[in-house]
Phi, psi and omega in degrees: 000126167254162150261120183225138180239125157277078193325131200303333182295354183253058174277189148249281184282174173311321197235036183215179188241165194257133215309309190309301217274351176283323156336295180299308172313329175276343164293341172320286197289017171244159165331288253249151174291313184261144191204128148245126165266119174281153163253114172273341197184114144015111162313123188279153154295183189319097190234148147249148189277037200323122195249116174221114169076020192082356167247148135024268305231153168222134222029297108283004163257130187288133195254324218169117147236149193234153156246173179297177175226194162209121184303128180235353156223175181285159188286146167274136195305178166296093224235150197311168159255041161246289177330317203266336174284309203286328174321309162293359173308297187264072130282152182246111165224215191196152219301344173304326200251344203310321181293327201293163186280332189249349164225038173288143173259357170267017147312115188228340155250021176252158173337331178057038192261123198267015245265139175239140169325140169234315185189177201276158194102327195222125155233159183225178216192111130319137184197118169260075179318113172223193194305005189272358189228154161277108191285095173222201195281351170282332194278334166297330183280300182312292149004311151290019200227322172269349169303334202255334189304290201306339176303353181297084188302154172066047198272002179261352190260341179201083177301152177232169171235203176245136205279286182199162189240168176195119178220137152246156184238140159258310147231173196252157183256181191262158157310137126104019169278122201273124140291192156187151183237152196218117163266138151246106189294132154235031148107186203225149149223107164083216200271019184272163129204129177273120173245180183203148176208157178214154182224163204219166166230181203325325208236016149102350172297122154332075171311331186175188171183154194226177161199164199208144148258121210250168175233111170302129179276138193318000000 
């Protein structure tokens, strides 16, 4: 049994942790290059958390459990980081989202991730990583989570939230390294929708890539 706590800076909604970087923190504890994480229940914020077997939990509620994982779409390509800045020009969002960690714009110690239209389907988002956070593999999985949410049409008029993720890191950027992260919409059934993100570093490498099942909220 480990003890793991999500510190209140990482949130997504207010009083939760924000799904990609709670993901992340359990792929950490696995084996395997690919990991999928389910969600099951809200993260509590600085809690500790009993992590057994690959699940979750706090006290007897299942918060979360992963397994290895698999890919089921293509990585989304790469897009400039002149693109990806005019693309965040026109993001939008609204007081649901504004507190979050990795795309909140009222953050002023989050990631701050922008993803704006590129073409249909795909947004993208500058990200310049810098020291003020320790740069691993849970902050690449956050990173990896809301980019794909936004590609999502009509998420301020009918938000969804994240179901489950399936990501791998591959390398890590440097502080002050100019990145860019790519959302993909891969379509909707019923109150499922699938997406895909990839975040790249200076010279267009692959940092890592994800895929998500998001749940349209009633």
């Amino acid at each position: 049994m480990t003890s793991v706590q999500i510190p209140g800076r990482f949130n997504g909604p207010p009083d939760s942790g924000n799904g990609g970087y709670v993901c992340g923190r359990l792929a950490e504890h696995r084996d395997e290059g690919t990991v999928t994480v389910m969600l099951r229940n809200p993260a509590p914020l600085d809690t500790p958390l009993r992590l057994e077997d690959g699940k979750l939990f706090d006290g007897e509620r299942l918060i979360a459990e992963s397994r290895a994982g698999a890919f089921e779409r293509d990585v989304p390509d790469p897009v400039s980081r002149d693109v990806a800045e005019k693309a965040a020009g026109a993001y939008e969002t609204n007081e649901m989202f504004a507190y979050c960690f990795v795309c909140g714009n009222a953050r002023e110690d989050g990631l701050r991730l922008t993803p704006g239209p590129v073409r249909a389907d795909v947004v993208a988002t500058p990200w310049t990583p810098d020291e003020s956070l320790p740069i691993g593999g849970a902050l690449l999985w956050a990173a990896l989570d809301c980019p794909g949410g936004w590609s999502v049409p009509n998420m301020l008029d009918r938000p969804a939230l994240l179901g489950s993720m399936t990501a791998t890191v591959l390398d890590l950027p440097e502080a002050g390294e100019p990145c860019v992260v790519v959302g993909e919409n891969h379509g909707e059934q019923g109150r499922k929708i699938f997406t895909a993100a990839a975040v790249y570093g200076a010279d267009e490498r692959l940092l890592g890539h994800s895929e998500h099942i998001w749940i349209r909220l009633k």
